[in-house]
N, C-alpha and C positions, 0 to 999 in steps of 0.2 A: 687508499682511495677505493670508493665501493662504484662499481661502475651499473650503471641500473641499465637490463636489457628491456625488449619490447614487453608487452602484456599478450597473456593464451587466456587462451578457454577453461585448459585444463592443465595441470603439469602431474604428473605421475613421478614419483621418485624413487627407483628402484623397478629394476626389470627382472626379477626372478617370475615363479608361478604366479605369482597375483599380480604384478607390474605389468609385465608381460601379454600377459591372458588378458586383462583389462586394454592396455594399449591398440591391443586387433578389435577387442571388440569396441573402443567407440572412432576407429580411425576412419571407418565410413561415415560416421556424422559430417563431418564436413569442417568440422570447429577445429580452431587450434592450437595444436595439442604440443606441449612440452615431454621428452623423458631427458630425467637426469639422472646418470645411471654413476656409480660411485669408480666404477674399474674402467676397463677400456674391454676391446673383444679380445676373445680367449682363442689364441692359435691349438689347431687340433690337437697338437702332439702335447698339451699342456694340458687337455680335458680328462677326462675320467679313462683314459686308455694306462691304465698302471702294470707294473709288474709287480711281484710279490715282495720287491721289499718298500713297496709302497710306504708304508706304516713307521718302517725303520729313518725314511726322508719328511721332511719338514715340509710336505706337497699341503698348498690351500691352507696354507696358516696365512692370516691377517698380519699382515706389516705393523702392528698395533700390540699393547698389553691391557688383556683386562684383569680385574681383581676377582678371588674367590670372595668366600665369605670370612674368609679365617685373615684376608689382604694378602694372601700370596699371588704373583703376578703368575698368569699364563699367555699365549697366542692363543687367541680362537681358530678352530678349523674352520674358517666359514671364508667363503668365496666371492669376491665383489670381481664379476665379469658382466657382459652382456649377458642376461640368461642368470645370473648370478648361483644360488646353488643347484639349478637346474643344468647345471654343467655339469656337477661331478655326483647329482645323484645316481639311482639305482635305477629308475623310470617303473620304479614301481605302483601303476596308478591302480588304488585300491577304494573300494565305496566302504564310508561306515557302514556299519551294519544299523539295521533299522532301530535298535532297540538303545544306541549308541547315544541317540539323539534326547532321549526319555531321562529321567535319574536313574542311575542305577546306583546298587547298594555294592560297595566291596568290602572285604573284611577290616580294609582299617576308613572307610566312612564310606561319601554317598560322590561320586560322580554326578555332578549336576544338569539339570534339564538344557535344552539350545533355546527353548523359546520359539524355533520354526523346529518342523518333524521330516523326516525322512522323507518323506510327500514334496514337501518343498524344495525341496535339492535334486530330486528325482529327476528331473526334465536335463538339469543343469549338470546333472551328474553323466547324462548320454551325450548333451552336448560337447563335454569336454574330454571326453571317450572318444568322440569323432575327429573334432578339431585336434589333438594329441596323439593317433593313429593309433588307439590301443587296439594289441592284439592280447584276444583272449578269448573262452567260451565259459558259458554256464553250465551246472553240474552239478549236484545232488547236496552240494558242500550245504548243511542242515543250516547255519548261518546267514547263508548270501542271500541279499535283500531281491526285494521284486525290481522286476526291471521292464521299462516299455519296450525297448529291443534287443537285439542283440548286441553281439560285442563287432562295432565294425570291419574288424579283420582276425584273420582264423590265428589260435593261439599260437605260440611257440613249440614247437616238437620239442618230448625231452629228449636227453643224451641219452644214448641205449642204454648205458649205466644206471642214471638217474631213473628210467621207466623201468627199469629191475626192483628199484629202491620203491617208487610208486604201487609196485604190483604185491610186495612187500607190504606195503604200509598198508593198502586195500585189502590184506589178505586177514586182517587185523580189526578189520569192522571201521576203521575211520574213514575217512572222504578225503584225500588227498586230491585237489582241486589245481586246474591251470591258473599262475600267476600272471594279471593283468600286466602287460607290460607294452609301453610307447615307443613306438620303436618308427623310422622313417625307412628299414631297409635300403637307405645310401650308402654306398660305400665311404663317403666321405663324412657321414657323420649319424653314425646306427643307431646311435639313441635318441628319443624325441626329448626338446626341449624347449622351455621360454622363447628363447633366443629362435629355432629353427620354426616354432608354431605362432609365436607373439609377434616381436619385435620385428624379425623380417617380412612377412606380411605388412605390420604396420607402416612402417617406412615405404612401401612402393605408393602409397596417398601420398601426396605434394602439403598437406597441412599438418604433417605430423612432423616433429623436429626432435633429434635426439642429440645430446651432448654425453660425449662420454669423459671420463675423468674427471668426474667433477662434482666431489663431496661437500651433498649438504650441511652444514653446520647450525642455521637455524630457519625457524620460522616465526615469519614476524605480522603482528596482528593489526588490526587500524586501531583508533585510537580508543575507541568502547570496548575493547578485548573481543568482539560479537563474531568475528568471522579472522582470518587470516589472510593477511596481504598481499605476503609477497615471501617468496624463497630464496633465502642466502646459499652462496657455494662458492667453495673455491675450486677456481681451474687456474692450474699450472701458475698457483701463488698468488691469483688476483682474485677480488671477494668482487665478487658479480651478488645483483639485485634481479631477480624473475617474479613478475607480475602476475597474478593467478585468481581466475574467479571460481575456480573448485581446484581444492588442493588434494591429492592420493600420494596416503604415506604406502610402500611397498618393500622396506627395507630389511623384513624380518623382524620377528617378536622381541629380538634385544634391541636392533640397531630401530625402531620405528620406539618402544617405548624410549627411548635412550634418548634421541631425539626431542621427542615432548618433552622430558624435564628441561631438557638442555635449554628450551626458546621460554621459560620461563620469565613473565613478568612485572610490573607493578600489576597489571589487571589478573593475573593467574603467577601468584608468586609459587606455586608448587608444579609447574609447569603445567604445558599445555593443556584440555581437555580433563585437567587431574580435582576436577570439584569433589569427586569420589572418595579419591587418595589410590583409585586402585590401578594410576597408571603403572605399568612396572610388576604390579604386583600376579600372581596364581600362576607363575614363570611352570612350563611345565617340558620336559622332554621326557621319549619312553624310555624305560629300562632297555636295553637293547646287549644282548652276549651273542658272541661269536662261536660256533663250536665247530669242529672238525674231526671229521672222520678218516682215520686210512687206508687205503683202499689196493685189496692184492693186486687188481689189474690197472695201468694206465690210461687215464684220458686225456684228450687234446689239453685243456687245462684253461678252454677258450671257448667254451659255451655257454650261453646267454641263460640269466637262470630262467624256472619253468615252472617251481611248484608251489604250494602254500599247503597248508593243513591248518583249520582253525575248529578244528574238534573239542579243543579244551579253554575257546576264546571264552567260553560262559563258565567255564570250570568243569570237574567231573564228578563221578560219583561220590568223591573222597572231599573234594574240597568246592561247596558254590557257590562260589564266588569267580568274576572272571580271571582267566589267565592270558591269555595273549593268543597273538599271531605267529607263527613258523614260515619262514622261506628257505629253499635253495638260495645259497649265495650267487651261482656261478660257477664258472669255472675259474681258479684262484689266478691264473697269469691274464685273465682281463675283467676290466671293470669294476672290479675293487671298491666298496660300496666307498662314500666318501666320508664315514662316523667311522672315527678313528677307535682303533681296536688295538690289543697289545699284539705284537710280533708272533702270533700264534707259531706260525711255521719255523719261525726262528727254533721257539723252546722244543718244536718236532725234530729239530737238526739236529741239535744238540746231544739228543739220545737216540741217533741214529746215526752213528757216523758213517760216513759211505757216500751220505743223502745231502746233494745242494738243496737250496731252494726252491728253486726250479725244478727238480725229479720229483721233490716232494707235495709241489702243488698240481705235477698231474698224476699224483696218485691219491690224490686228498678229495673229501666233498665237502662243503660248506654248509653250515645252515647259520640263520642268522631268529634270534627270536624276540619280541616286541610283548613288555608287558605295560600298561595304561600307568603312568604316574596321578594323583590325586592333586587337583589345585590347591594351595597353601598360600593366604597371603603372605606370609614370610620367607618365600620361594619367591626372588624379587629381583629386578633389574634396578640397581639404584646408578644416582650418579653424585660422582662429591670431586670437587674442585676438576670439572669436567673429565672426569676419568670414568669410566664404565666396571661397576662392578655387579656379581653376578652369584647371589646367595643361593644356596640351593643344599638342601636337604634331603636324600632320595625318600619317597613312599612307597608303602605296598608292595615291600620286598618278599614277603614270604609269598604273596600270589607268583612273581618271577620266580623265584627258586623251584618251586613245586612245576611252574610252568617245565624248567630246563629236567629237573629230574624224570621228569614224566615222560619228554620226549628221548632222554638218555634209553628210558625201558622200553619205549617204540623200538626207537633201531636196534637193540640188543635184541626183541623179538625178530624183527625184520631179516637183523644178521643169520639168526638161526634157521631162519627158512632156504634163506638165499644160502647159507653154508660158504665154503671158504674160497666160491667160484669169485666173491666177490670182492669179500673184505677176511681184512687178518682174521685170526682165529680170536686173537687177545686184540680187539677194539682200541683207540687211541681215542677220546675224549676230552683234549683239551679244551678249554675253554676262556673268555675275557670278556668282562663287561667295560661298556666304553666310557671312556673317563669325563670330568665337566667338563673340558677342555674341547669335547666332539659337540657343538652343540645342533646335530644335526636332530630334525623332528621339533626343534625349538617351537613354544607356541603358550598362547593363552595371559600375556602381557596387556591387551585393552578388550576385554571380553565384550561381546555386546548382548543385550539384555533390552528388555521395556523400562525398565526402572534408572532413572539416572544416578538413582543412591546408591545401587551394587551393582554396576556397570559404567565402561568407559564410552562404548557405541551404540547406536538405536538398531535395531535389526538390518535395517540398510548401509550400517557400518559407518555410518556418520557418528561425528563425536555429537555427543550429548550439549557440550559447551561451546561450539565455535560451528556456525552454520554452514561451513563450505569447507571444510575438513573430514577427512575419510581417512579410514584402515583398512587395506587389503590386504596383507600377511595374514600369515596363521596367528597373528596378536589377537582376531576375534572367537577364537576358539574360547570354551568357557570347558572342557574335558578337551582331554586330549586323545578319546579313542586309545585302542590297543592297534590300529593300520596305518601305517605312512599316511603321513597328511596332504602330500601332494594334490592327490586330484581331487581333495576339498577346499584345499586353496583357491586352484583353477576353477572349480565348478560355482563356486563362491564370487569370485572373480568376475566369472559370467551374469551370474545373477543380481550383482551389483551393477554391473554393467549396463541390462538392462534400466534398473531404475535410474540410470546417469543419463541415459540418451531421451530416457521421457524425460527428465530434470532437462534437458540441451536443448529440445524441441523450446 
């Protein structure tokens, strides 16, 4: 039996960065407002507070199996809490760069246009800067876009180690720049997230209602296919009916495309919003390796990371075409980015005997590096006899490769200056690219676009084919940038946001 609840305004599904971020921003309308959030809330000691054998434990895997492309099953690393992967990110809020937004040419094709420009996110980009508590400052990084202010709080100190490594890297002619990072300085919960900026704000308004546990399975349309009804879920084994005059899918670019085929019809037999075909389809996540440095002297093993370098984000003199983004990981005994990496420190153990884990991660430094994967439609979220599978072919490996080598002959300069105050004499460079299975950075499953023929959404993020249906994940990405996507989610978010409350009025 399907038990039919009241009728909202609005129902939002899915509280991560664009769930979330959306829910504060229309909770002061007054309308009201549904979320239905897939997990329940996430106890602290459960969140993104890891030790180092993080990676070697099955932490934020999906209770679920999806399909590769070749049918072998895997768990997804991906998170359904309040907040959902805004829990066990890295709170690394980064602005694309301006040029990000335009086509750009990479050596194996063309990066495509957004259709809105850097201009247009701009406002929404300090917004969500503010709202998110980022700490950060501006700085000569040749890359980093204009900005109408500041960064609302002053950035993170590095570790006195890490500013050796920086003065190093500067000593070298590049821009090693402060990493934007969200942070609420609570002791009880230091990193900013969905959950701590969205959701909880939302909920103190009397018209906003949140259901946790309780996965979507379909959506269902009236009787012309023209718009969508009403939202199917199960909690705790019963299939409940939610009544909705504007629907926001916020599930993430697998689980939001996965979703539309799944409530496929007689009126849209290829599912939802899919007149295209390209529901599902130009799935994109970055290239993303880990690498680690040894390091002669120890650190806490517990500081908050601090830097970026995006010197060779446009390529160098050798290769022009883009290469990627650089961070500091952190300190390796917290916070543990949540894109599942191989057991670096393990394989460090191993040929060192003497060295736990733990000795080894506070003598270790992290960097982590992001190179822009190309949209493919055959890079796809499909679904077949409701099971989720997830094709993916990587692109534009040689721009990462040259990315990681590059930054290899950075610190080998850098070591040489610094000398063996800091680091071995003979360097440790292991490294691991993260497998499909991490689908963190996920994005570009319902692109949106002016054109309903090569696109799933109209620039307000509304589907093209059903008039009260929306995308707020990173599914409306059409490039996926070489910088975390977080605070384009958010700022995104925002700015749909805004046109939801002139649509309310």
């Amino acid at each position: 039996m399907i038990i039919d609840d009241q009728h909202y305004d609005v129902i939002i599904v899915g509280t991560g960065a664009g769930g979330g971020t959306l829910a504060n921003k229309l909770a002061p309308t007054g309308k009201n407002i549904l979320i239905l959030e897939r997990g329940d809330f996430m106890p602290l000691e459960e969140q993104n507070r890891a030790n180092v054998d993080v990676f070697k434990k099955e932490r934020y895997r999906a209770a679920e199996r999806w399909y590769d492309k070749d049918g072998e099953t895997f768990s997804p690393q991906t998170n359904y809490a309040v907040g959902g992967n805004t829990k066990i990110y890295g709170a690394a809020l980064v602005r694309m760069r301006e040029k990000d937004f335009d086509a750009v040419e990479h050596q194996e094709g063309i990066s495509p246009e957004w259709g809105l420009n850097y201009q247009d996110f701009e406002p929404y980009y300090t917004e969500a800067e503010r709202l998110y508590m980022v700490h950060g400052q501006t700085t000569d990084d040749p890359t980093e876009p204009p900005r109408s202010g500041e960064f609302p709080l002053p950035a993170v100190e590095h570790e006195p180690q890490i500013q050796k490594i920086v003065d190093a890297i500067a000593k070298q002619g590049l821009h090693p720049t402060s990493l934007p990072l969200s942070l609420t300085r609570s002791e009880d919960d230091p990193t900013g997230d969905s959950e701590v900026f969205g959701i909880v704000p939302a909920l103190k308004h009397d018209n906003v209602t949140l259901k946790t546990s309780a996965k979507v399975v379909c959506l269902l349309t009236n009787s012309s296919g023209e718009a969508v009804r009403a939202v199917e879920a199960e909690i705790d084994g019963q299939s409940y009916l939610f009544f909705g005059d504007i629907i926001i899918l916020a599930c993430g670019a697998i689980n939001s495309a996965a979703l539309l085929l799944k409530s496929a019809n007689h009126k849209h037999p290829n599912g939802l919003a899919n007149s295209s075909d390209l529901v599902g389809r130009n799935f994109m996540k970055h290239h993303q390796t880990a690498m680690v440095e040894l390091s002669v002297n120890a650190n806490s093993g517990k500081f908050l990371r601090s830097v970026s370098v995006n010197d060779f984000y446009w390529g160098d003199e050798n290769f022009p075409y883009p290469m990627g983004h650089i961070e500091n990981t952190g300190g390796l005994l917290q916070d543990i980015i949540f894109a599942e990496s191989p057991p670096i420190l393990s394989v460090l153990a191993k040929g060192m005997p003497g060295f736990g884990l733990k000795q080894l991660a506070k003598r270790s430094i992290g960097w982590w590096m992001y190179t822009e994967t190309l949209p493919d439609p055959d890079n796809r979220v499909r679904v077949k006899d409701g099971k989720i599978y997830l094709d993916f072919t990587p692109n534009n490996i040689e721009a990462h490769d040259r990315l990681i080598y590059r930054w290899i002959d950075v610190l080998k300069a850098g070591e040489k200056k610094l000398g063996s105050s800091v680091f071995e004499k003979l360097a440790i460079y292991p490294r691991g690219e993260v497998p499909i299975q991490a689908v963190a950075n996920q994005c570009g499953t319902c692109r949106f676009g002016e054109d309903p023929q090569t696109s799933v959404l109209d620039l307000n993020c509304r589907t093209h084919d059903l008039e009260n249906l929306y995308v707020v994940d990173s599914s409306f990405f059409p490039s996926s940038s070489g910088v975390p996507p977080a605070l384009t989610i958010i700022a995104n978010a925002l700015r749909v946001g805004n046109h939801l409350k002139e649509k309310l009025r």
